[in-house]
C-alpha positions as CSV (number, residue, x, y, z in Angstrom):
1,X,-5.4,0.4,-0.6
2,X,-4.1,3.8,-1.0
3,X,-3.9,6.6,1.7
4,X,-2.6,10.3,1.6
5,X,-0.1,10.9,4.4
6,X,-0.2,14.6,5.9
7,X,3.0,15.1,4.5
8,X,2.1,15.0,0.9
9,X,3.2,11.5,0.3
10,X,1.1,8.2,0.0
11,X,1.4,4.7,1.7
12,X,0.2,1.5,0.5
13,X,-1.8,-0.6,2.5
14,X,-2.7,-4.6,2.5
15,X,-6.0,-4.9,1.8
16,X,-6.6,-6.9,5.1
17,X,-5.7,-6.1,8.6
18,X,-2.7,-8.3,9.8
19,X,-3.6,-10.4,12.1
20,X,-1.0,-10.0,14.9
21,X,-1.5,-5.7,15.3
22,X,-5.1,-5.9,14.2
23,X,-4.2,-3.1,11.8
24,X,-3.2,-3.0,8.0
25,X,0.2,-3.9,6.7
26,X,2.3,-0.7,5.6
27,X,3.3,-2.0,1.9
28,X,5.2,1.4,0.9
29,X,5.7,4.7,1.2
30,X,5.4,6.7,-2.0
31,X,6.0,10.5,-3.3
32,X,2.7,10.3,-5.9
33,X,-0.4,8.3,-6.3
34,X,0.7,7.4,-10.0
35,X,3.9,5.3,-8.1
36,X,1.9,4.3,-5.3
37,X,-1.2,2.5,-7.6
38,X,1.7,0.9,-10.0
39,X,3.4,-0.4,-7.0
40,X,0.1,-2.1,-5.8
41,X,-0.5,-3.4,-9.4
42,X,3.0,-4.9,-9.0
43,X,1.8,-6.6,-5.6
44,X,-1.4,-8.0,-7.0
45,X,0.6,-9.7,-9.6
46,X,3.6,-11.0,-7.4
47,X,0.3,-12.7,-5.4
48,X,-1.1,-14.5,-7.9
49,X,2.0,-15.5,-10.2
């Protein structure tokens, strides 16, 4: 899950909320979308390789 930060950047988030804080998992901070959705491709197949 990708979110645009004020500053211009964007963070990736797990798709759940973490259990301990109740919120979602910061997975990255990137300067454009294009980096931030490859970046979560690369997570989704790290999970399930």
């Amino acid at each position: 899950m990708i979110r645009k930060l004020p500053s211009g950047g964007y963070r990736l988030y797990s798709r759940k909320p973490d259990p301990r804080t109740g919120k979602r998992r910061n997975l990255g901070t990137f300067p454009t979308r294009e980096k931030a959705e490859k970046h979560e491709r690369e997570v989704q197949y790290f999970k399930h390789h």
